[in-house]
C-alpha positions as CSV (number, residue, x, y, z in Angstrom):
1,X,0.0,0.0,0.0
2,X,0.9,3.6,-0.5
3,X,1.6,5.9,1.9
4,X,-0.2,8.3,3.8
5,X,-1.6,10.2,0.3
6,X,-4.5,12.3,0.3
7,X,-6.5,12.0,-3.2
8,X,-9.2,14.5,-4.6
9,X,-7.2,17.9,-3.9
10,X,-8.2,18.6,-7.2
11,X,-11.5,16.8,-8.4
12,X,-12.5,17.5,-11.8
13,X,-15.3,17.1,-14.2
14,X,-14.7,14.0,-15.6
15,X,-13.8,12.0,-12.4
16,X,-17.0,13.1,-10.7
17,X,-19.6,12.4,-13.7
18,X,-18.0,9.0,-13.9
19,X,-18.6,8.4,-10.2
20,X,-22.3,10.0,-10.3
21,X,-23.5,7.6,-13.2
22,X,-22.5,4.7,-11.4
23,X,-25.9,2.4,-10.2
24,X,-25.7,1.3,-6.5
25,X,-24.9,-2.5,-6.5
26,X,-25.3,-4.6,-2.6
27,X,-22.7,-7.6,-2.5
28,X,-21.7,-10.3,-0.3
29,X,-18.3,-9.9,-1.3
30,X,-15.8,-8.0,-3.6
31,X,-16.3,-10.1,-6.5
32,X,-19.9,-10.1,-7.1
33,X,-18.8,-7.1,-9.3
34,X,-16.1,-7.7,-11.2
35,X,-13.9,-5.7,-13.6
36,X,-15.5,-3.7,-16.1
37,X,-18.5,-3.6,-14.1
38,X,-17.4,-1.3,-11.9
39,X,-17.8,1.4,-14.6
40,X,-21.3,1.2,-14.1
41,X,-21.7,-0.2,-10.3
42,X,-20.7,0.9,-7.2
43,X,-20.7,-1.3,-4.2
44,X,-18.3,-1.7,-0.9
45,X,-17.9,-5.7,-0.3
46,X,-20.3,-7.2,2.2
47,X,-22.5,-3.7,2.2
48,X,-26.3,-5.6,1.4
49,X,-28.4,-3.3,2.7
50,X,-29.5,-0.3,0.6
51,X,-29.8,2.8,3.4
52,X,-26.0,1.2,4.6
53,X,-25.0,1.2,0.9
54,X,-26.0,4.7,0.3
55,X,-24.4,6.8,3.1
56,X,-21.0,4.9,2.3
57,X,-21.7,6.0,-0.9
58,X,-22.5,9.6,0.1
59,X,-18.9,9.6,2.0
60,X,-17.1,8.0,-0.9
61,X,-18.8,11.0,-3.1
62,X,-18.2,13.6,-0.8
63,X,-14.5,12.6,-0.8
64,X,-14.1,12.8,-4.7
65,X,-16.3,15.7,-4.9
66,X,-15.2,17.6,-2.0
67,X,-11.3,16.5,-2.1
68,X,-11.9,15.6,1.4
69,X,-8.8,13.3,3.1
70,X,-8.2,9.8,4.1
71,X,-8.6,11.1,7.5
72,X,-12.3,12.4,6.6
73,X,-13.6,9.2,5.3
74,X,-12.4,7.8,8.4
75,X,-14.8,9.6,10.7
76,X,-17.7,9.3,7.9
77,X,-17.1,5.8,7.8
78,X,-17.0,5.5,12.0
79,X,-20.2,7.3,12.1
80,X,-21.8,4.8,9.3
81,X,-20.8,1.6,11.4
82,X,-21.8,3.1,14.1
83,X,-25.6,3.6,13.1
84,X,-26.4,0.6,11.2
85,X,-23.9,-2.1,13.5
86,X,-22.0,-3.4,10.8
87,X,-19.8,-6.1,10.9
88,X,-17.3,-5.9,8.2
89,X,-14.0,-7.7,7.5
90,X,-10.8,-6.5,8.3
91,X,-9.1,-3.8,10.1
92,X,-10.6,-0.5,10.3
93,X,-7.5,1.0,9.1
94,X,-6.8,-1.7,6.4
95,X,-10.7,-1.2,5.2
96,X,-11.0,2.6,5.1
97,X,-8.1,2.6,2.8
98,X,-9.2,-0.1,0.3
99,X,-12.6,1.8,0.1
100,X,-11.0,5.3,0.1
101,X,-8.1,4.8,-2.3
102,X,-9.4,2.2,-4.9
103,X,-12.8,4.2,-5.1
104,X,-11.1,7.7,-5.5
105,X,-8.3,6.1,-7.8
106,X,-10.4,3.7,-10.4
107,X,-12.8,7.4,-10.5
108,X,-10.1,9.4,-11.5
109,X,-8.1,7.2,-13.7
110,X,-11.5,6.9,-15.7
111,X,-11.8,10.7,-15.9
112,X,-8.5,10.8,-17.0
113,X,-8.8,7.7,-19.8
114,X,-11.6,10.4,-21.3
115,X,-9.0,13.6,-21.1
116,X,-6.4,11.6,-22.8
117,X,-8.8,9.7,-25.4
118,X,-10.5,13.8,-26.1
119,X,-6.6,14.7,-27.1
120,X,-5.9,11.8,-28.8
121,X,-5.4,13.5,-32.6
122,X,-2.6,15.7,-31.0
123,X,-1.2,13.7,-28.2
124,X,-1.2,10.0,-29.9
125,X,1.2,8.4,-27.4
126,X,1.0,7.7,-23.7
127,X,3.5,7.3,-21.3
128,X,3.4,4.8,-18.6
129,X,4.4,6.7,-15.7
130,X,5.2,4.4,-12.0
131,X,4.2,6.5,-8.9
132,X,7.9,6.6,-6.0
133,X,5.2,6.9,-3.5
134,X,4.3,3.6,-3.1
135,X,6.3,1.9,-0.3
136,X,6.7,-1.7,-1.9
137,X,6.6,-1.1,-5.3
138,X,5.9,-4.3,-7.7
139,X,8.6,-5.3,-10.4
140,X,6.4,-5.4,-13.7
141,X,4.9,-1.7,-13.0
142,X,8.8,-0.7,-12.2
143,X,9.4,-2.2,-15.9
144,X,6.9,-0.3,-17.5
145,X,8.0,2.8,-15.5
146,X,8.7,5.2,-18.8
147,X,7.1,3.0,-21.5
148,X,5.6,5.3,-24.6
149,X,2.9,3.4,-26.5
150,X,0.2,4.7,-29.0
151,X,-3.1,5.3,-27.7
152,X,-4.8,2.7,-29.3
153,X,-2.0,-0.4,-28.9
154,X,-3.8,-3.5,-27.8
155,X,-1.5,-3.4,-24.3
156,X,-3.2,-0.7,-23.0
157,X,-6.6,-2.6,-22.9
158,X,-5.8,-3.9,-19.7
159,X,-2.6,-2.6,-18.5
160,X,-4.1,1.3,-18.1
161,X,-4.2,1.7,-15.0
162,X,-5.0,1.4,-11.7
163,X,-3.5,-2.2,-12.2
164,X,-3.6,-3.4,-8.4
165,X,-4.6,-2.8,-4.7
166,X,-3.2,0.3,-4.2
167,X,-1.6,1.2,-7.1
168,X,-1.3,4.7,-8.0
169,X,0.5,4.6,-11.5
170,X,-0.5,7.0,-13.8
171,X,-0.7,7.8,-18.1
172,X,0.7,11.0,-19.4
173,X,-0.3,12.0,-22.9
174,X,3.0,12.6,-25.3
175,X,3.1,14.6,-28.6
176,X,5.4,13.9,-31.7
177,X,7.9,16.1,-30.6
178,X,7.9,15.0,-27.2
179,X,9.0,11.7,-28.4
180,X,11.7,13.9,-30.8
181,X,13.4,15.5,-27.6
182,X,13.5,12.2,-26.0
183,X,15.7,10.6,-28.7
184,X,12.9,8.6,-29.8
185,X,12.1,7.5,-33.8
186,X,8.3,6.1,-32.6
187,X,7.0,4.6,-29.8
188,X,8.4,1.8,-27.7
189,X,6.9,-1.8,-28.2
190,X,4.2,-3.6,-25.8
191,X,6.3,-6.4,-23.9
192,X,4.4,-9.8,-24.3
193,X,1.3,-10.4,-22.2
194,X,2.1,-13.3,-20.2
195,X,-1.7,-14.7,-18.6
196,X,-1.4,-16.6,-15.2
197,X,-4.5,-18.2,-13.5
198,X,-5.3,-16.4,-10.2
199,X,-7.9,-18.0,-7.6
200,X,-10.4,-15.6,-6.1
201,X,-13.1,-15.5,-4.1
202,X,-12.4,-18.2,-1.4
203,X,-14.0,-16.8,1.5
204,X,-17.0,-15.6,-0.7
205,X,-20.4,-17.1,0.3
206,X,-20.5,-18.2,-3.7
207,X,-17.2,-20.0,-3.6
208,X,-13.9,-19.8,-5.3
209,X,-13.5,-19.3,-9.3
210,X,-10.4,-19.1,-11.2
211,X,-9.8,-16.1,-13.4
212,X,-7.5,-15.2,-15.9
213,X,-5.2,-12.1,-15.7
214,X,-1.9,-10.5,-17.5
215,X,1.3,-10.9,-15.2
216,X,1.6,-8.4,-12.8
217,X,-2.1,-7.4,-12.8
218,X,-4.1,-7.9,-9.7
219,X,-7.4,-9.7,-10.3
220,X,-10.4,-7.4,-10.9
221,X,-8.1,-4.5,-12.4
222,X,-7.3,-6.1,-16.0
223,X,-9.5,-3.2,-17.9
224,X,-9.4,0.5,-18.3
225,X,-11.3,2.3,-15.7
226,X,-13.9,4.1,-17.8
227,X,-13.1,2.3,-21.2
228,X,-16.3,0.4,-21.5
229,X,-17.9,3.9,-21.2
230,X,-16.1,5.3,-23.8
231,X,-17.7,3.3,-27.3
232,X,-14.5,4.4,-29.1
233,X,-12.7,2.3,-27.2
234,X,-14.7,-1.0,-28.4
235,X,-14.1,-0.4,-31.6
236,X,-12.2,-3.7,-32.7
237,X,-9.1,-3.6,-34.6
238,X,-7.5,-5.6,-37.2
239,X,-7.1,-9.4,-35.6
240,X,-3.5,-9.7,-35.3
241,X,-2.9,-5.4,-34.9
242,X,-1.0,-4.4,-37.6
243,X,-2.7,-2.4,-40.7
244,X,-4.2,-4.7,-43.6
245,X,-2.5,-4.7,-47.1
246,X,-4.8,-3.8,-49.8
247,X,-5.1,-7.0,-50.9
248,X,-6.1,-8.8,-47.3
249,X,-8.8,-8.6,-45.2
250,X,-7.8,-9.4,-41.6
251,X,-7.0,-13.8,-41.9
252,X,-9.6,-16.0,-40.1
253,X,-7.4,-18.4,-38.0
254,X,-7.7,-21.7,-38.4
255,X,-10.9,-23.6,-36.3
256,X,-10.9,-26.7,-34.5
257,X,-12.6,-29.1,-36.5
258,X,-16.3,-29.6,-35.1
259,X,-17.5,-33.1,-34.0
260,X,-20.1,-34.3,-36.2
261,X,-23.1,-32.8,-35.3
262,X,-26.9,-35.5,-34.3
263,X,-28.3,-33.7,-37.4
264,X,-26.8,-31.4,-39.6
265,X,-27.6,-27.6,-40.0
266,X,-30.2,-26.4,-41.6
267,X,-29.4,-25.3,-45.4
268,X,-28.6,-21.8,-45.4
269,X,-30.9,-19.6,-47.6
270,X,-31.0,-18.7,-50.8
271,X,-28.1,-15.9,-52.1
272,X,-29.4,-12.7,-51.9
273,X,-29.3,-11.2,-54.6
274,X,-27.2,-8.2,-54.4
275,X,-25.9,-4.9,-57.3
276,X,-22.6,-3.6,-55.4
277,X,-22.8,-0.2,-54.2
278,X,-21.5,3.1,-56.2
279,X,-19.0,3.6,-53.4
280,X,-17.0,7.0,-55.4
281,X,-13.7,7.5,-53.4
282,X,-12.2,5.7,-50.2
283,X,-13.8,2.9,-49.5
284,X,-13.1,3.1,-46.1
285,X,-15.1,6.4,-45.4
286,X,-18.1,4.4,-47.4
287,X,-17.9,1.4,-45.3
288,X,-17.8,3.5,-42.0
289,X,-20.9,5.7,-43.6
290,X,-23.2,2.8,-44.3
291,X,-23.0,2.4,-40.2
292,X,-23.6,6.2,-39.8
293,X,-19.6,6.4,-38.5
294,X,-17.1,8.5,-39.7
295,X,-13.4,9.0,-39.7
296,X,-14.1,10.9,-36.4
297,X,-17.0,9.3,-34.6
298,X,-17.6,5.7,-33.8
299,X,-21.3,4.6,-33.9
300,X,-23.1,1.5,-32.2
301,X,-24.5,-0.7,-34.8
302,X,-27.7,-3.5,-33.0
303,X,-27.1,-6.5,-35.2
304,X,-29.9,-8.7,-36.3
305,X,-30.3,-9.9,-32.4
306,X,-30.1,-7.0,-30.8
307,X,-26.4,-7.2,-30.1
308,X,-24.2,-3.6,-30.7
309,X,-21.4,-3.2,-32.3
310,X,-18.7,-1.1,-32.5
311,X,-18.1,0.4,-36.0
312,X,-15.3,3.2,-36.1
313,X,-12.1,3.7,-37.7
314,X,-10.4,1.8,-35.2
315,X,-10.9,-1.5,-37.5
316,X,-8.3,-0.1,-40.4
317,X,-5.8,1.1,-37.9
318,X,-2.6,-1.1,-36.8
319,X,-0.7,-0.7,-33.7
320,X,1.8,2.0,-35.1
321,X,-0.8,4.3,-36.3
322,X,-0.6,4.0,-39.5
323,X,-3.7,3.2,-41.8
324,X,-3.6,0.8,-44.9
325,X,-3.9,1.9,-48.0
326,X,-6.9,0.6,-49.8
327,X,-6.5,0.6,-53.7
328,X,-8.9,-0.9,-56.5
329,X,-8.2,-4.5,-58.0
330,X,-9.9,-6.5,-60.0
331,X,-9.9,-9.6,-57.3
332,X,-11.4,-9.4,-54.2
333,X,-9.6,-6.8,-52.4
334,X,-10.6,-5.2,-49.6
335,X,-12.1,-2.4,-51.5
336,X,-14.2,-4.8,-52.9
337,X,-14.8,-7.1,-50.4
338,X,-16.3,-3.9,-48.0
339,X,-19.5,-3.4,-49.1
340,X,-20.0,-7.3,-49.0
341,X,-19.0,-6.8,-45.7
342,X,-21.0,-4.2,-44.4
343,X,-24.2,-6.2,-45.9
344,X,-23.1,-9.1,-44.5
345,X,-23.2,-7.6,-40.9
346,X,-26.6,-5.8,-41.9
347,X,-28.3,-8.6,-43.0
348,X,-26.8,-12.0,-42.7
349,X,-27.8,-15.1,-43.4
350,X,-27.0,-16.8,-40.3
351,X,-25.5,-15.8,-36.7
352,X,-22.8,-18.1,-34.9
353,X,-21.1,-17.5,-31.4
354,X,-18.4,-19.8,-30.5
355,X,-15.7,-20.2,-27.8
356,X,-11.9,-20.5,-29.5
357,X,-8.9,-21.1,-27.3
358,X,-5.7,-19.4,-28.0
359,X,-3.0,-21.4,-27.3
360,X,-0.3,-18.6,-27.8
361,X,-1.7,-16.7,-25.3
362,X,-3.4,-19.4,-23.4
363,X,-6.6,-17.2,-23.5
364,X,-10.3,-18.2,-24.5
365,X,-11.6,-15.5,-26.3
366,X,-15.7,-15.6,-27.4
367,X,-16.2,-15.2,-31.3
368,X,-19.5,-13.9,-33.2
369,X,-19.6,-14.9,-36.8
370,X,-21.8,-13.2,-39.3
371,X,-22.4,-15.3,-42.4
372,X,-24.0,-14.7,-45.9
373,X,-24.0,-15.7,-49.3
374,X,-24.7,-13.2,-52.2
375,X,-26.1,-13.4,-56.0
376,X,-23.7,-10.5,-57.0
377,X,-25.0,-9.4,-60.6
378,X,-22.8,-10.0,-63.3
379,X,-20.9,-12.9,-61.7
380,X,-22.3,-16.8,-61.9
381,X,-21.2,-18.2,-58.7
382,X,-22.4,-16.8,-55.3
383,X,-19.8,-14.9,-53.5
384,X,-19.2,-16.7,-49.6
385,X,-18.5,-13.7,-46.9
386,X,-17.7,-13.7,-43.2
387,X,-17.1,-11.2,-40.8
388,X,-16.1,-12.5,-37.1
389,X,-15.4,-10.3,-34.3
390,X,-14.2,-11.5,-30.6
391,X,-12.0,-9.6,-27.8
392,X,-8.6,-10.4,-30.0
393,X,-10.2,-7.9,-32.9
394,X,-12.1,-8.6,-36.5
395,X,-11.6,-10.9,-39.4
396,X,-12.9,-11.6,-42.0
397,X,-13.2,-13.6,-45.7
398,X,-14.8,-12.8,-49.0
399,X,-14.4,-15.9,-51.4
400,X,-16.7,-18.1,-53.5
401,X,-15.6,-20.6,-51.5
402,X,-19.1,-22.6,-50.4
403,X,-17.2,-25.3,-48.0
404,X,-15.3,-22.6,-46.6
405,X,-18.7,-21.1,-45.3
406,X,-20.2,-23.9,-44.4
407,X,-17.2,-25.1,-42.4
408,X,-17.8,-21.9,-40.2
409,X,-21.1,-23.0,-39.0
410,X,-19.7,-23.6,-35.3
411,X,-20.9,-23.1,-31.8
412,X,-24.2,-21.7,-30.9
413,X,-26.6,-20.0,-33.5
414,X,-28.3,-17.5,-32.9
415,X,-30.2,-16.5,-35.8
416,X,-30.9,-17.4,-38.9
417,X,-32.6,-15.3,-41.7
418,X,-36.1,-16.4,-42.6
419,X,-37.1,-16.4,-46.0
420,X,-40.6,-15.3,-47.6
């Protein structure tokens, strides 16, 4: 834990609307709400009444609101045992501070996620920045102690922090000719994200689960305070991060070959028939228009079950910045591919969800696969098109290929268009 630091000197606008939006949540224990959740729930483990709930949420308010000490949570707090007798766990000490710190940290780290993601176009690259307050500091956040990455690398998905119990690293936004003065040609390069299974939950009245987190990341923190607010931020990008050649489309990795099913699927439907769209110029402005997005606004996109999507420029960009270059073949490039792939996500044929392991990074990542088949005029054989998106980023294939679609239909499906 840190030291004896008093947080909230200087509240600001962001850090307090995050903290007013949040719903209030009663628990059992600290991981009924887990992770990402936290942007939208506020709770204090073992608080399960809602009058208890609400005055320790009044004192953790008035503390970000009012910049009001460690010291002045403390008698809050002692006041709020006091008149509804609770028994919590842990020292009083030990307790105020978890509440105090991780509440006033995780609220202002959010705020400034927003600051930095509002300056983005002039300050691209963030610098990881390790705080010498903290008495026992741990080795990876010591590593990263200096680290300049873009924005929008992959790393900072669930390395932003606050990363553990009482962490109080920080982000600082860096121009082009900051990194210029600091003898730099571009930004560093992410280490490797090494995943370790971490047990939580023991003394919970629902049991112990195992959970997955990065090395050096304390269960619960492996997400950007404030990210899942921010629908930018869930835009997916290219599977693999790196900008897409002309003539590629993100690669589908290879899938595990499904067991033979007790009765086949369903046939999918007929083609539809389809005249490609007059898309005059970049092809990548077109695609993001036909989702009402642009080259500076993502939009939320409700698929044919409801689910949203993320549709932003995000999906062209690779992890040095840089966006491809989309030129005009005669094959199926991805200029030509695009509009098959926005129909195919506006009206596909069929729906598939499906849980892939990643052996290289020993992570199981959840997959939703939009499949359809189109009569393209002018050509004889149907053209074959997937678009899959997942927590690693999108893929996708455009071929006349009709095993290769067919081969796709995996997992769970959860719709299929009906035909008149």
């Amino acid at each position: 834990m840190a030291g004896n630091v008093g947080y909230g000197s200087l509240p600001f606008s962001e850090q307090i609307a995050f903290f007013q939006r949040k719903l209030n949540t009663k628990t059992d224990a600290w991981t009924d709400v887990y992770g990402a959740a936290h942007d939208y729930e506020f709770m204090v483990a073992g608080a399960n009444r809602d009058d208890l709930l609400a005055d320790l949420r009044k004192a953790v308010e008035r503390a970000i609101t009012e910049g009001r000490t460690l010291q002045d949570f403390r008698k809050d707090f002692s006041g709020i045992v006091a008149r509804y007798g609770w028994s919590y766990n842990g020292g009083f000490e030990w307790r105020t501070r978890v509440i105090y710190e991780t509440n006033l940290r995780s609220s202002y780290m959010a705020g400034r996620f927003q600051q930095l993601m509002a300056m983005r176009e002039t300050h691209p690259y963030w610098e990881y920045v390790h705080s010498d307050v903290v008495e026992e500091p741990r080795e990876e956040h010591l590593a990263w102690n200096g680290m300049i990455l873009r924005w929008d690398d992959p790393w900072w998905v669930t390395h932003f922090p606050i990363n553990a119990w009482g962490c109080q690293c920080s982000v600082i936004a860096r121009t082009e000719d900051d990194l210029r003065r600091m003898g730099k040609s571009g930004p560093d390069t992410a280490p490797p994200i090494k995943w370790v299974e971490r047990t939580i939950g023991q003394r919970s009245p629902g049991g112990p689960r195992t959970v997955l987190v990065p090395e050096g990341i304390d269960p619960g923190f492996e997400h950007t305070p404030g990210r899942s607010r921010n629908f930018s931020g869930q835009v997916p990008p290219p599977r693999g991060g790196r900008p897409l050649p002309p003539e590629h489309l993100p690669p589908l990795d290879p899938l595990p070959t499904a067991p033979s099913p007790i009765s086949p699927p369903d046939p999918l439907p007929e083609p539809q028939p389809v005249t490609p769209p007059d898309w005059e110029g970049n092809a990548i402005e077109e695609f993001l228009g036909s989702f009402k997005a642009s080259f500076t606004r993502a939009a939320a996109f409700l698929d044919a079950v409801g689910q949203r999507l993320a549709i932003g420029l995000g999906m062209f960009w690779g992890n040095d910045g840089n966006p491809a270059d989309y030129a005009e073949s005669a094959s199926f490039d991805t200029a030509t591919a695009l509009p098959l792939i926005a129909q195919a996500i506006q009206t596909p044929d069929e729906i598939w969800v499906q849980i892939v392991w990643l052996a290289d990074v020993q992570l199981a990542v959840v997959r939703r696969r939009y499949l359809a088949r189109f009569q393209v005029s002018g050509q004889e054989e149907p053209v074959a098109v997937v678009f899959e998106v997942g927590r690693d980023g999108w893929a996708g294939n455009v071929s006349t290929s009709e095993a290769m679609l067919q081969s796709l239909r995996q997992g769970v499906r959860l719709y299929q268009r009906e035909v008149n």
